[in-house]
MIKEKOL-48375 format. One record per residue: x, z, y of N, C-alpha, C in turn; residue in three letters. Coordinates in steps of 0.001 Angstrom, whole numbers, plus 500000, padded with zeros to 6 digits. Each point is the difference from the previous one (the first is absolute). Layout:
MIKEKOL-48375
XZYXZYXZYALA/...
This chain:
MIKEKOL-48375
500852500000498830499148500000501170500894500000501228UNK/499726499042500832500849500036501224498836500959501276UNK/501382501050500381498906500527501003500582499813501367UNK/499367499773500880500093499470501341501435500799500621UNK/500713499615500841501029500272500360499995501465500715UNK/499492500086500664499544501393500250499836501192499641UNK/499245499983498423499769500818499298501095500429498736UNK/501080498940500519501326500423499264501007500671500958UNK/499718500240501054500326500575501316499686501503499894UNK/499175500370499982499583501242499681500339500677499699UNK/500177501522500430500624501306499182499048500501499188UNK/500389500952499182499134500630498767498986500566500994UNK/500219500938500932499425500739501005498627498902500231UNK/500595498658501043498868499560500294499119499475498780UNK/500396499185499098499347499806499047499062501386499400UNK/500444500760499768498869501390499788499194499615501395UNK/500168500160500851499041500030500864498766498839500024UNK/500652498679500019499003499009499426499285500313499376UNK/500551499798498527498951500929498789499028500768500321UNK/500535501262500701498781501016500171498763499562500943UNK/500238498987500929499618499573500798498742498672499445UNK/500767499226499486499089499080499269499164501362498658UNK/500545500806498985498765500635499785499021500565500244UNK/500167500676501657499046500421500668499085498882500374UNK/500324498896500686498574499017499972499667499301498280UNK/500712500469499585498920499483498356499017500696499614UNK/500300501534500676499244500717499342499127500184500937UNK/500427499768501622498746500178500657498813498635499799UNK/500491498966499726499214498781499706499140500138498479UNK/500858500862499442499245500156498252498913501479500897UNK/499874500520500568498743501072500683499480499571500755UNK/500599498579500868498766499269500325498997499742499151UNK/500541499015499261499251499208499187499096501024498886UNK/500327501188499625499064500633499296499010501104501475UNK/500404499825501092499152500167500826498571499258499911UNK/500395498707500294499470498657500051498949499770499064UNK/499947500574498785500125499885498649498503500939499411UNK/500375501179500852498825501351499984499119499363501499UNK/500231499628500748499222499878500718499233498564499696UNK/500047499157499451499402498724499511499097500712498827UNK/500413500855498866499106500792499099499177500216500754UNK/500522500850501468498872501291500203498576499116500523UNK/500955498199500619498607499554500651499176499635499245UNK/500529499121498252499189499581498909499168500980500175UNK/500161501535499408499196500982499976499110500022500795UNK/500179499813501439498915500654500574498864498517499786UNK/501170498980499955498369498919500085499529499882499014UNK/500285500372499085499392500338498502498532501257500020UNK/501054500836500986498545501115500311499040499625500461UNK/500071499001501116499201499758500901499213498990499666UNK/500728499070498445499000498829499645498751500974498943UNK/500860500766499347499096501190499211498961500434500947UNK/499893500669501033499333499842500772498519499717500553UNK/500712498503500169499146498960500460498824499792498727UNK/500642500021499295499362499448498362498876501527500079UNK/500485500871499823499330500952500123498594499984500742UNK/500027499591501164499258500045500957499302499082499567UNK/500201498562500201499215498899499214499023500312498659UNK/500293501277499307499622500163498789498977500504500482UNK/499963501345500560499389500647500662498994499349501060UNK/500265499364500568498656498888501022499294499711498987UNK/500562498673498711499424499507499040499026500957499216UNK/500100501019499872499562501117499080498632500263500894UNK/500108500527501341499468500005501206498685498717500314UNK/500361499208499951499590498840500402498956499712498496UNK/500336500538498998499328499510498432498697501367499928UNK/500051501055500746499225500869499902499279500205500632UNK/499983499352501422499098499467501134499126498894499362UNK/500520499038499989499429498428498986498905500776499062UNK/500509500887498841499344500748499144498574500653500715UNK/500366500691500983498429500893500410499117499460500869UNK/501258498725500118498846499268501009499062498899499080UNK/500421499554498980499430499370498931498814500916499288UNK/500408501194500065499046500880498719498689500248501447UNK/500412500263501000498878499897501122499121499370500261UNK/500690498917500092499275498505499922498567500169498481UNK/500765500321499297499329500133498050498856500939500261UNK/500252501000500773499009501056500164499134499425501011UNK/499864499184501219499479499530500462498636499216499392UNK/501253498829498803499282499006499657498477500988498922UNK/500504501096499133499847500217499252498490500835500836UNK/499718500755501173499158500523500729499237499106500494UNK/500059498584500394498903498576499539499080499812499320UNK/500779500598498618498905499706499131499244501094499464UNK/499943501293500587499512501457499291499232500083501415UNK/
């Protein structure tokens, strides 16, 4: 491996220092990225909650909406049914 002229220049000293230097942004870029990582989960999650939710609610109108229909039909029945008595 040929390494750039420079970096054969170097004392042990600075070279440690490089090193430590380039591992500190690896590792701050590897806690980005699992930053990055929990917070993309946390948003799946919440829109996951919030489609749960929605569905919920929809169920609930539907349910709503089928039991109204219902008494207003059986009303109607009692109506029809007081016609003929």
């Amino acid at each position: 491996m040929n390494e750039p002229e420079f970096v054969k220049n170097l004392s042990k000293n600075d070279q440690l220092r490089l090193d430590e230097e380039l591992a500190f942004r690896l590792q701050a870029e590897e806690e980005e990225e699992e930053r990055l990582s929990r917070d993309k989960a946390q948003q799946i999650e919440e829109a996951n909650t919030a489609w749960d939710d929605i569905q919920a609610k929809v169920e609930a109108d539907y349910q709503l909406a089928q039991r109204l229909y219902d008494e207003e039909q059986e009303q109607y029945i009692d109506e029809e049914k007081a016609k003929f008595f």
